[in-house]
C-alpha positions in Angstrom: 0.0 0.0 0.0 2.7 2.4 0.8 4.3 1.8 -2.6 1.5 2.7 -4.6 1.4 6.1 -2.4 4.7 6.6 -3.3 3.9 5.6 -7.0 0.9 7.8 -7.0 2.7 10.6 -5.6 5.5 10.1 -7.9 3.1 10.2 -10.8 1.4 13.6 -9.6 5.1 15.2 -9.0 6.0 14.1 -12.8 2.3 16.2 -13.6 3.0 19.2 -11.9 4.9 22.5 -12.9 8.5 23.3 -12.6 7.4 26.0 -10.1 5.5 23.6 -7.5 7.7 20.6 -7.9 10.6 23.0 -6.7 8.4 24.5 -3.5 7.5 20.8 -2.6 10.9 19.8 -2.9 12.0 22.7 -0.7 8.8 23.1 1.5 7.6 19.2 1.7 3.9 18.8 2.6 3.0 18.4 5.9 0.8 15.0 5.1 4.3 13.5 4.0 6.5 14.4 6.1 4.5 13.1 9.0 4.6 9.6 7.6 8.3 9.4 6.4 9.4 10.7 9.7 7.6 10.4 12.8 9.5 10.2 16.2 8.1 7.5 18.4 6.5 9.0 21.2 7.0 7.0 23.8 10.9 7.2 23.9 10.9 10.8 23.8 8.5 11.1 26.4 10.5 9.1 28.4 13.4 10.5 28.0 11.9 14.2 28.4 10.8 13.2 32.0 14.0 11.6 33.4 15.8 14.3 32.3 13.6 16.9 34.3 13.3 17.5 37.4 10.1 16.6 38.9 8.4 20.2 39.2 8.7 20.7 35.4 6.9 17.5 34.6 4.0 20.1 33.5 6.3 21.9 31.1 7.0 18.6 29.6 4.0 18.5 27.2 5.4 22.1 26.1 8.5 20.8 25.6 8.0 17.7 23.8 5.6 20.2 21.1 8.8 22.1 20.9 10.5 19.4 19.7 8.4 18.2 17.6 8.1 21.8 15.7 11.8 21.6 15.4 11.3 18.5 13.2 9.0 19.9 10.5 9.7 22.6 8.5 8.8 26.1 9.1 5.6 27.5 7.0 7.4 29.9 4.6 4.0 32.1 4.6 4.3 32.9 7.7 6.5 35.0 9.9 9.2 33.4 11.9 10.8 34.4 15.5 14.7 33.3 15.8 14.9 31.3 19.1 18.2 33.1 19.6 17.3 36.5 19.1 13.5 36.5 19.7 13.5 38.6 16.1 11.3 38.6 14.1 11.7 36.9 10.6 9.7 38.1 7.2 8.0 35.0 5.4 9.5 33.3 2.6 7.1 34.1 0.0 5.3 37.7 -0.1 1.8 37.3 -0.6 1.5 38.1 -3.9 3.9 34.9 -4.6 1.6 33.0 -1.8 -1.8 34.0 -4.1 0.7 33.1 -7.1 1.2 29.9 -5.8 -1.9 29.2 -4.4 -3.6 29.9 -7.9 -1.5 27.1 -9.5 -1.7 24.3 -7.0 -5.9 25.0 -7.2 -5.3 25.0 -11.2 -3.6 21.1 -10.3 -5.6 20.1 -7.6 -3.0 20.5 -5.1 -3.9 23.3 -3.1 -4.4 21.3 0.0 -1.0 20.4 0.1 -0.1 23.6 0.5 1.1 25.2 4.4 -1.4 27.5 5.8 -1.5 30.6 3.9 -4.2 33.5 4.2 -4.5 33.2 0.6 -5.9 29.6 0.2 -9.3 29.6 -0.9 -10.2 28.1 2.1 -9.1 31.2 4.4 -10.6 33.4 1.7 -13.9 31.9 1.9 -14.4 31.7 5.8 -13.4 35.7 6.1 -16.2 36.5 3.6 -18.7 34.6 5.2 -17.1 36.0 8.6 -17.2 39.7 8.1 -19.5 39.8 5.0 -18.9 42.5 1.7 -17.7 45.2 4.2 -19.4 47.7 2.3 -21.2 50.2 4.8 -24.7 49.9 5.1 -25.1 46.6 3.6 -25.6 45.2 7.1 -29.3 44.1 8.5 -31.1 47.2 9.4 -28.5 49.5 7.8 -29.1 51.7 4.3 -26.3 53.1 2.0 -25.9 56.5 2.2 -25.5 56.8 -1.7 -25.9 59.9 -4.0 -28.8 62.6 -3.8 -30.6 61.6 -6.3 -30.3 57.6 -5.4 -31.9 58.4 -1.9 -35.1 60.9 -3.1 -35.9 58.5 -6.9 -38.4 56.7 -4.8 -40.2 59.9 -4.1 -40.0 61.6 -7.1 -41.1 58.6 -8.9 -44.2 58.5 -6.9 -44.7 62.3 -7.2 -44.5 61.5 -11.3 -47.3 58.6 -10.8 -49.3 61.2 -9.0 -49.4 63.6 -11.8 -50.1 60.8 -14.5 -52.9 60.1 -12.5 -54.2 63.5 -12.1 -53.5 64.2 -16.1 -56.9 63.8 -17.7 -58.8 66.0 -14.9 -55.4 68.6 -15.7 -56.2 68.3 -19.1 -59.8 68.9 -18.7 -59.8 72.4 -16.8 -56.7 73.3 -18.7 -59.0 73.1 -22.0 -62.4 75.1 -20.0 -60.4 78.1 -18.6 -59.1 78.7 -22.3 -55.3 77.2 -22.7 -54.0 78.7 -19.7 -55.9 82.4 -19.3 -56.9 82.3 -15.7 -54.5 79.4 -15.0 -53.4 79.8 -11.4 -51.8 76.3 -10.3 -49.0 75.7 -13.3 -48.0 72.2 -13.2 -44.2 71.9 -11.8 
């Protein structure tokens, strides 16, 4: 079974482009890396808590993460803090080389293999349907502000269907009084 993984996985390398096949050999995916090389737990356990004192045995857990995040590779779309230093360290890839890169592993069917960037689709998606179009007034009981004459067409529109309607009687007394002699209310 683990050959035809490995078959498979050769098979969807050969596929992909120059680009990705260099950021997965640099940047292995995190799925793969887990299986090639996992530490065994249990000895590193041990050997965490013989070689701490007894009042850190709750710092272990900590610890034994640590370790473990030493193991894997960092995400290079994130920012990184030295150990040494405590600096701060820029991410690999700027984002518009993440959303580059994200673009062509969705365009290959790889963009879950991918580290956590803020660019996946899958980020994308959750902070639309988490803060919505962010366009003011869009929310429930909010209106746009919009131009002048956006926010009074409703009324002037109904002020037009009002003097359709009152045409023909208009019309009517326009024609008696004698085409406008004696005309006192001119139509606006």
């Amino acid at each position: 079974m683990a050959s035809m993984n490995a078959r498979q996985y050769v098979k969807l390398a050969e596929s992909l482009p120059p680009r990705l096949t260099r950021f997965f050999a640099r940047y292995p995916p995190q799925a793969l890396s887990q299986t090639t090389s996992t530490p065994n737990p249990s000895t590193s356990t041990s050997t965490i808590s013989n070689t701490l004192p007894p009042s850190s045995e709750a710092t272990s857990a900590n610890h034994e993460s640590s370790s473990n995040d030493e193991l894997t590779v960092p995400n290079p779309f994130r920012t990184q803090k030295h150990a040494v230093t405590g600096k701060w360290h820029d991410p690999v890839f700027s984002l518009r080389r993440q959303a580059d890169l994200v673009k062509l592993a969705r365009k290959h069917g790889v963009e879950e293999l991918l580290p956590y960037t803020v660019k996946s689709t899958e980020e994308r998606l959750r902070k639309r349907v988490e803060n919505g179009l962010r366009v003011k007034g869009t929310g429930i009981g909010q209106r746009v502000k919009g131009k002048e004459s956006e926010r009074t067409l409703k009324g002037r529109l109904e002020k037009r269907r009002q003097a359709m309607l009152e045409m023909p009687q208009m019309i009517q007394t326009w024609k008696e009084r004698g085409h406008g002699r004696g005309w006192k209310k001119w139509p606006k």
